[in-house]
Structure formats: structure tokens, C-alpha cells
C-alpha positions in Angstrom: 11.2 -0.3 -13.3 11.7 -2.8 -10.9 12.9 -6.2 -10.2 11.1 -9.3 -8.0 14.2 -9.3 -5.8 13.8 -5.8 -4.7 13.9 -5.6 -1.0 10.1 -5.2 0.7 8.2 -6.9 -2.3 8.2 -10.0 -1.4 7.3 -9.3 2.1 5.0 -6.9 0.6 3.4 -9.1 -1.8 2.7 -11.8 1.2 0.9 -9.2 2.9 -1.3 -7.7 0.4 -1.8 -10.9 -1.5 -3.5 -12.3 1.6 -6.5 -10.0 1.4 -9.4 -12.1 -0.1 -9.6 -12.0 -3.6 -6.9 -9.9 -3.9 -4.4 -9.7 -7.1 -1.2 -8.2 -8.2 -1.7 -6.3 -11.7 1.6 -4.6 -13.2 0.5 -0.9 -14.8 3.0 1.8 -14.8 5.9 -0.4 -15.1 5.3 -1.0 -10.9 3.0 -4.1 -9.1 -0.1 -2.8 -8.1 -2.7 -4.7 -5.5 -6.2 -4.6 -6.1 -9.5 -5.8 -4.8 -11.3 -6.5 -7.8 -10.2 -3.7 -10.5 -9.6 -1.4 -7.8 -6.5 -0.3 -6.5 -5.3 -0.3 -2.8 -1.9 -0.3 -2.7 1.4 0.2 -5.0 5.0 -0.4 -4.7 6.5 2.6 -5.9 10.4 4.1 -6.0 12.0 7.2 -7.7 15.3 8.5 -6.1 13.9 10.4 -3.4 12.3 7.3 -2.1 13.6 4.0 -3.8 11.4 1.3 -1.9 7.5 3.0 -0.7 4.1 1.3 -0.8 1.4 3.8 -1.8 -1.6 3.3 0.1 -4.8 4.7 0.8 -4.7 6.0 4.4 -8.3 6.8 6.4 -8.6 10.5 5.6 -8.7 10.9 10.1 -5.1 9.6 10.2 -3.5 11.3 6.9 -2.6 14.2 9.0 -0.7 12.5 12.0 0.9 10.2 9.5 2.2 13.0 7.5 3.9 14.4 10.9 6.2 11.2 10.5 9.0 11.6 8.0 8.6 8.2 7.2 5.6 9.2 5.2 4.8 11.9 2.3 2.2 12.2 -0.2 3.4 10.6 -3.4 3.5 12.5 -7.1 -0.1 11.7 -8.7 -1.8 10.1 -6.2 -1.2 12.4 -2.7 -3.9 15.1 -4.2 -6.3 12.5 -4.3 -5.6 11.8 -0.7 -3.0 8.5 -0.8 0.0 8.7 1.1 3.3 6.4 0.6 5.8 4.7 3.2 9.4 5.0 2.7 10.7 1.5 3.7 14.3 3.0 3.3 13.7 5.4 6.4 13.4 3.2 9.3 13.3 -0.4 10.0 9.7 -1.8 8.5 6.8 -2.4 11.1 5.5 -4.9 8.7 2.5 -5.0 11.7 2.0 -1.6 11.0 2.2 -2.1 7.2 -0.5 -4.5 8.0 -2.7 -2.2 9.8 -2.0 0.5 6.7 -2.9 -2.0 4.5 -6.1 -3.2 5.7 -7.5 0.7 5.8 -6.2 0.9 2.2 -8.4 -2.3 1.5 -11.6 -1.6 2.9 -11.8 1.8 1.6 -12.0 0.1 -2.2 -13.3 -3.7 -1.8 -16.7 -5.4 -2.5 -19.0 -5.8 0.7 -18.3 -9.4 0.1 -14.6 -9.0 0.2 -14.8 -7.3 3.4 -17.3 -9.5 4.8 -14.7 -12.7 4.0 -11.8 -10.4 5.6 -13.9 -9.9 8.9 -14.7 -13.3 9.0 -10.8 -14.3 9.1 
């Protein structure tokens, strides 16, 4: 379902791969990111959206990033709150991917995990 020469995975690999202790698990056919056994973010495509990152977004900002059409809530996880990013929309902020990231992170790592990010 998707191929390591995809565009956005590598760069989104780097970025996720750098949170502490964090590892890249295939499930669903699609790499998924986790801090420990826990997932914080996915890269996902179907043909409305081919290349997305499913994240976990602080449930404050879900509705302003929601307002951007570079954003929707995915099929299976947006009722439970997640929210993807359509790389294919605009130019990738990979700052801002980053930033997205790090709230997805935080939301499901070990205290120790965060403590090792904050100490960075």
C-alpha cells in the first residue's frame, strides 16, 4: 500500500524517528510511529488524499486546523479526535509538521519519554 520512495516519508520518517525512543511499526499495510506501543502518527493515502500523516492534534486546535483545507479528519481515526495533513495540498511546512508532531507525541509517550524530549 505503499512504497519507501513515496514522496514525504522519508522526510517524514526523519522527523518522527527523532522523538526518543520512538519506532516505525507497519500495521495496516501503512508505517505507523509510535512511542512505545502507542501510536502518534501514520502515513496514510487513499485517492482523495494520496500522501497525509495522521496525527493526534491538541483537542484546542482541532477546530482552527479543520478551517484549513489542508486538513480533514481521516476515515477511522477523525471520530476519535485525529486529524490528517494532506501533503499534496500545499507546499509542506515540515516546521509545522514538526510542531504537529510533537503535540501528537506527548499526548501518548511515557513521562520518561517526554522528560528526554524536554531535555533536547
Amino acid at each position: 500500500m505503499y512504497s519507501d520512495d513515496d514522496p514525504h516519508l522519508a522526510e517524514l520518517r526523519a522527523a518522527c524517528l527523532g522523538f526518543p525512543e520512538a519506532v516505525e511499526v507497519e500495521a495496516w499495510g501503512r508505517p505507523t510511529f509510535r512511542a512505545g506501543k502507542k501510536i502518534f502518527a501514520v502515513f496514510e493515502g487513499d485517492a482523495a488524499h494520496p500522501f497525509a500523516v495522521i496525527f493526534k492534534p491538541e483537542p484546542d486546535d482541532r477546530p482552527a486546523l479543520l478551517q484549513d483545507p489542508r486538513f480533514y479528519s481521516p476515515a477511522y481515526w477523525g471520530p476519535s479526535g485525529w486529524l490528517a495533513l494532506d501533503f499534496t495540498v500545499a507546499d509542506v511546512d515540515w516546521t509545522e509538521v514538526g510542531e504537529l508532531l510533537d503535540a501528537s507525541y506527548r499526548q501518548v509517550a511515557l513521562k520518561r519519554m517526554i522528560k528526554a524530549l524536554d531535555a533536547d
